[in-house]
GUZA-98916 format. One line per field, with one value per residue (C-alpha): residue in three letters; z, y, x; residue number from 1. Coordinates in Angstrom, 3 decimals. Layout:
dodren <- [ALA:...]
z <- [Z:...]
y <- [Y:...]
x <- [X:...]
vexmi <- [NUM:...]
This chain:
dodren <- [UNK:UNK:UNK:UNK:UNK:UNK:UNK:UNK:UNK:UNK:UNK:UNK:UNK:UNK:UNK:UNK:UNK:UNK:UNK:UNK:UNK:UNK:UNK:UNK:UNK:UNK:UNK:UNK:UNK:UNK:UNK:UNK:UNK:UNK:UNK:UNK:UNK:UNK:UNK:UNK:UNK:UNK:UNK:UNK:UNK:UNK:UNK:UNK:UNK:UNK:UNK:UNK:UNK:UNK:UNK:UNK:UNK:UNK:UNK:UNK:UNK:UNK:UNK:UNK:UNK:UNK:UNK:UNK:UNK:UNK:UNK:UNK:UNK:UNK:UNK:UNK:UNK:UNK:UNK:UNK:UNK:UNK:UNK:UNK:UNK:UNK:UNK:UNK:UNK:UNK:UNK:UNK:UNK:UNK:UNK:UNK:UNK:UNK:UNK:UNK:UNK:UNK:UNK:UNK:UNK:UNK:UNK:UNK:UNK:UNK:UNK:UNK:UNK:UNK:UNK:UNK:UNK:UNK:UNK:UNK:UNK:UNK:UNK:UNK:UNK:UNK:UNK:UNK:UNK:UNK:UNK:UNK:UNK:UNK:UNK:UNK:UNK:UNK:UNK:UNK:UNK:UNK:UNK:UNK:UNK:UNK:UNK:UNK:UNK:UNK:UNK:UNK:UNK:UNK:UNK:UNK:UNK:UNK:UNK:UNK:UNK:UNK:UNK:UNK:UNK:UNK:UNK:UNK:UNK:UNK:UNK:UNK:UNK:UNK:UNK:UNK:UNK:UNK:UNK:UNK:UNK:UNK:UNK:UNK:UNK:UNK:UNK:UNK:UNK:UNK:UNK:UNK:UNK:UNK:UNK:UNK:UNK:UNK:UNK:UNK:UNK:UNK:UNK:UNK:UNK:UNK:UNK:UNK:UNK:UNK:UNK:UNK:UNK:UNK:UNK:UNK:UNK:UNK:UNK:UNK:UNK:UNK:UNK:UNK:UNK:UNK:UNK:UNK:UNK:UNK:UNK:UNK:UNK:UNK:UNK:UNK:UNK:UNK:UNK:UNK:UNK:UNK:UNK:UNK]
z <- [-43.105:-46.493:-46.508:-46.189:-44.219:-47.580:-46.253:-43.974:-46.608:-46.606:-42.741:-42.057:-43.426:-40.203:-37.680:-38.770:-36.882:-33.779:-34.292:-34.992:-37.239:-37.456:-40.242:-39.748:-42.267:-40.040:-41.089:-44.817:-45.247:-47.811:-47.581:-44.199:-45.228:-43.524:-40.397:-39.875:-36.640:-35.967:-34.711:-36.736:-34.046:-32.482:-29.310:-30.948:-33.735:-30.562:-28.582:-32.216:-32.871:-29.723:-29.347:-32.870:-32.572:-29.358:-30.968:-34.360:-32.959:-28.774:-28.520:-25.744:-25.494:-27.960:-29.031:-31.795:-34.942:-35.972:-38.698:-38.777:-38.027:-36.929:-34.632:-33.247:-32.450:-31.524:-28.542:-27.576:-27.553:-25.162:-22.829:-23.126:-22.424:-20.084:-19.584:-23.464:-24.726:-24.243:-26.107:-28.971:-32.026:-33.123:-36.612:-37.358:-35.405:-35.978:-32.634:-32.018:-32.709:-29.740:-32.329:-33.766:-36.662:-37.774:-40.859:-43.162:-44.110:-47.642:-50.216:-48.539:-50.598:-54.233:-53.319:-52.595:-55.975:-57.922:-56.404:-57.109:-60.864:-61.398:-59.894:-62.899:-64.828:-62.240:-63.204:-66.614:-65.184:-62.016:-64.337:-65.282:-62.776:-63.068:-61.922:-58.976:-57.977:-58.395:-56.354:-53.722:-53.992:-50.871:-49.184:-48.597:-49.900:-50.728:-52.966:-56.100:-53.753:-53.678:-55.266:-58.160:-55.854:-53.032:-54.774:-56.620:-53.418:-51.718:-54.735:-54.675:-51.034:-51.684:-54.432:-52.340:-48.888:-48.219:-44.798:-45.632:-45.026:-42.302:-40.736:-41.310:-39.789:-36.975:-35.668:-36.102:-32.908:-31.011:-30.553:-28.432:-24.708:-22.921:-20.561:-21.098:-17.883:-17.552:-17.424:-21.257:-23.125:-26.381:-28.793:-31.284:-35.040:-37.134:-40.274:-40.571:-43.864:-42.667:-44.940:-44.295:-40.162:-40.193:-37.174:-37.308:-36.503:-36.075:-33.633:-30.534:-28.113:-24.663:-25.775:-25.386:-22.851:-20.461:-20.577:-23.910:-26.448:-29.363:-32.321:-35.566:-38.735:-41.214:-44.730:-43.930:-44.813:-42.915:-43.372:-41.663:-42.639:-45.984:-45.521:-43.026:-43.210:-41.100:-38.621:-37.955:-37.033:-34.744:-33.061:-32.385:-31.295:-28.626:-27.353:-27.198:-25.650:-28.700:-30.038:-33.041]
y <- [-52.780:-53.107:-49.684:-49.566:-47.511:-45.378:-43.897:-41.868:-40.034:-36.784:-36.096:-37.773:-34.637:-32.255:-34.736:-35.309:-31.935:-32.922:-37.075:-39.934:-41.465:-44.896:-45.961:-49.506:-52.106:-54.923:-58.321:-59.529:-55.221:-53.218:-55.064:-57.217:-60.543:-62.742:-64.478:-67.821:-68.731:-64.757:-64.187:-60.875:-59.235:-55.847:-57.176:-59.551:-57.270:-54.516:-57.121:-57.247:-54.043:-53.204:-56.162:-55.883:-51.507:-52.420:-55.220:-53.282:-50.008:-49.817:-48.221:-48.387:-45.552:-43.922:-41.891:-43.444:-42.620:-45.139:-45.036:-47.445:-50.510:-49.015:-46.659:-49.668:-51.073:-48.234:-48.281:-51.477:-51.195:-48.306:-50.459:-53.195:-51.010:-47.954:-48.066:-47.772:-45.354:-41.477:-40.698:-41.903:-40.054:-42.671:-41.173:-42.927:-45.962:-48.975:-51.188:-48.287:-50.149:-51.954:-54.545:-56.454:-57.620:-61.142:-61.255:-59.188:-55.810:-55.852:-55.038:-55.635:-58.424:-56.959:-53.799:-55.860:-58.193:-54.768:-53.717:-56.895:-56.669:-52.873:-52.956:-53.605:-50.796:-48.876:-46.519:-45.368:-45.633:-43.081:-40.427:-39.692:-38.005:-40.335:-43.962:-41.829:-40.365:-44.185:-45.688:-42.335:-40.896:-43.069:-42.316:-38.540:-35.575:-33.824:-36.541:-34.383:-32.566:-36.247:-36.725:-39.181:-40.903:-41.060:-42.666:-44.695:-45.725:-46.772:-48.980:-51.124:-51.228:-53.059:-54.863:-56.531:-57.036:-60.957:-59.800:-57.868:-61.014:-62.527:-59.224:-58.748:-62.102:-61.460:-58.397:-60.101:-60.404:-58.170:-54.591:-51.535:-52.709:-52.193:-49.537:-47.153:-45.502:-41.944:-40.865:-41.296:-38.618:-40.122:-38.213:-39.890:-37.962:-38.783:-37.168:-35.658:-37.608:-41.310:-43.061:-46.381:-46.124:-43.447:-41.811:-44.309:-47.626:-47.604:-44.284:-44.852:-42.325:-44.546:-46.984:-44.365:-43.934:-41.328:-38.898:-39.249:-36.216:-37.034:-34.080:-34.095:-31.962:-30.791:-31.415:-34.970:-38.648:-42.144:-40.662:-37.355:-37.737:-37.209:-34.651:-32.635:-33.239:-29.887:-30.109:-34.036:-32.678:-30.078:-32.504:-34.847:-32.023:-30.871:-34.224:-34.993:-31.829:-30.705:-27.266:-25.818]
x <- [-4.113:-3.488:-1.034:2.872:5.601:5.418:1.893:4.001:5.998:4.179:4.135:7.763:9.229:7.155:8.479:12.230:13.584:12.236:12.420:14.044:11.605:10.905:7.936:6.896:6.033:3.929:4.168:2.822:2.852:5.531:9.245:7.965:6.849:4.373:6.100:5.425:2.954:2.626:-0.382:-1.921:-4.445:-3.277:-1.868:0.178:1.466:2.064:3.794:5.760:6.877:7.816:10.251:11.648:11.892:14.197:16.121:16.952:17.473:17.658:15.130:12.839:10.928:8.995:6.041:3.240:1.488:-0.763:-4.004:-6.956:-5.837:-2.223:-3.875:-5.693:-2.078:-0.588:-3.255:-2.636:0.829:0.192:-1.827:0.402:3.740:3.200:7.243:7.755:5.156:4.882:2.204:-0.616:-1.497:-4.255:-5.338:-9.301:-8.302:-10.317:-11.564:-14.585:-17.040:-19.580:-21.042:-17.877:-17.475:-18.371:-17.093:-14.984:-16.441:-19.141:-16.463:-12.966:-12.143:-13.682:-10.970:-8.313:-8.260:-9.327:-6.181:-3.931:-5.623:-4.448:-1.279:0.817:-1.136:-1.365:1.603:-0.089:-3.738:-3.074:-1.874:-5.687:-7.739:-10.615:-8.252:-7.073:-10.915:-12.054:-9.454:-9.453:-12.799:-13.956:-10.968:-10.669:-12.677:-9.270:-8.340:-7.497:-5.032:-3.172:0.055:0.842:3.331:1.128:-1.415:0.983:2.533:-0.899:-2.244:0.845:0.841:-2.830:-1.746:1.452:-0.362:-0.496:-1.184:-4.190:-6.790:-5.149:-5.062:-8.656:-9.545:-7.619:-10.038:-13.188:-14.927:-12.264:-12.832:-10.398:-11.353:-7.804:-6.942:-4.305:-2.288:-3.472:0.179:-0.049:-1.704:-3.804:-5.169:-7.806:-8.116:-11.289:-11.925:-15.754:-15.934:-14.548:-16.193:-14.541:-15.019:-17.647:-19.056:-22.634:-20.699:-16.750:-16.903:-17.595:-16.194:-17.081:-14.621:-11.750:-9.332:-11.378:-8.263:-7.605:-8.566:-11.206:-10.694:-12.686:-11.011:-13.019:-12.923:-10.907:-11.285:-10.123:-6.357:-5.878:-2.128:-3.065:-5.839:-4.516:-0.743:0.510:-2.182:-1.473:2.366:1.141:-0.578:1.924:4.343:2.062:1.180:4.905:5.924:7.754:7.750:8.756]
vexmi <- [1:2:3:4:5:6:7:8:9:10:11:12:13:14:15:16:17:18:19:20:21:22:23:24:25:26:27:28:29:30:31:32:33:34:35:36:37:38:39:40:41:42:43:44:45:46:47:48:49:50:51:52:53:54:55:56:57:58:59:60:61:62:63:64:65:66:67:68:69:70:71:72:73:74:75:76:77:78:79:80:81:82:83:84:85:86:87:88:89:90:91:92:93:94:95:96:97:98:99:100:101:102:103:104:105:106:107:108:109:110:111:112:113:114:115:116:117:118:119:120:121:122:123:124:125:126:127:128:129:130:131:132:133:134:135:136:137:138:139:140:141:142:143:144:145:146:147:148:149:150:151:152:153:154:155:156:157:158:159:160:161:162:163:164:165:166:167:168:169:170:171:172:173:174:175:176:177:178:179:180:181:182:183:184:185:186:187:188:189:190:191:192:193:194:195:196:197:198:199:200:201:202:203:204:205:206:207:208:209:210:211:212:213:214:215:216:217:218:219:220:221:222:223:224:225:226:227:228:229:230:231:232:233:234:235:236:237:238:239:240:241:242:243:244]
């Protein structure tokens, strides 16, 4: 929510031997605009992506990679199409939580104008290390490890996200309740330092799948792909039944 296809570039390279690829920009997201009447909860978006994937490309069948509010998707979509999915890498997915929330989280909507305010500066600005610790200081405990691009990429993603709000609006008073076949292995990825769905409020492990696998890395914020780049692919090779 808020992000782009472009959050993908570092672990797309790991994957590419073994996959075809496809990065997703949802609707009002990177180069997808907002589509009229589209409804923007997970089901709907699922429901989305899994009709457009098979009318762009064929393809019907597929494993997933989805963070936060992608890996929230990526489960429903699972739930929703048994036939379709193989597997679930859901990297800090949001929808853990038991109280929902009524409104939009405290501070969602200061980031995302302080984003839309930066973005044309934003080139100069992330060259110093104290723009990028301000804008990814929250975000991961590695952040000094990021690249310029990445963090380049990621601010204009926030900057150029009409769907960001609707998005938002959309979860409120919906959590992760819908059952996923045990013929499709899930694996759920927090970081230990999640501080935008930590482990207090946004974690609860009773709402997953009972088969599914819940892993913790060390030393990694809300996006593991970032943190933990090598260790994300492994995952996703075993859980697909891919080797090196």
């Amino acid at each position: 929510m808020g992000s782009a296809s472009t959050a993908w570039k570092p672990l797309t390279p790991f994957l590419q031997e073994r996959f075809n690829v496809i990065t997703v920009d949802l609707p009002g997201h990177g180069q997808t605009p907002m589509i009229a009447g589209q409804s923007m909860d997970p089901i709907s978006i699922g429901e989305l992506v899994v009709r457009e994937v098979k009318e762009q490309f064929g393809v019907t069948e597929f494993d997933l990679i989805g963070n936060s509010w992608g890996g929230w998707i990526a489960l429903e979509m699972a739930a929703s199409f048994p036939d379709s999915v193989r597997s679930v890498t859901a990297l800090a997915p949001a929808g853990f939580w038991l109280a929902t929330y009524v409104q939009r989280m405290p501070g969602a909507s200061q980031f995302r104008l302080l984003s839309s305010r930066s973005a044309a500066l934003a080139p100069s600005f992330l060259k110093y290390e104290r723009s990028r610790k301000l804008g990814f200081g929250d975000v991961s405990p590695r952040w000094r490890d990021f690249s310029y691009e990445l963090c380049l990429d990621a601010t204009l993603a926030m900057a150029n996200s009409p769907g960001y709000f609707p998005a938002w609006d959309a979860m409120l008073h919906k959590r992760f309740d819908s059952q996923i076949d045990p013929k499709i292995p899930v694996k759920i990825i927090f970081g230990d330092t999640d501080k935008t769905l930590p482990a207090t409020t946004c974690q609860e492990r009773t709402m997953a799948p009972q088969h599914s696998e819940w892993i913790i890395f060390e030393d990694s914020g809300h996006a593991p792909m970032w943190d933990n780049t090598e260790k994300v692919a492994a995952h996703v090779l075993e859980i697909a039944g891919v080797s090196r």
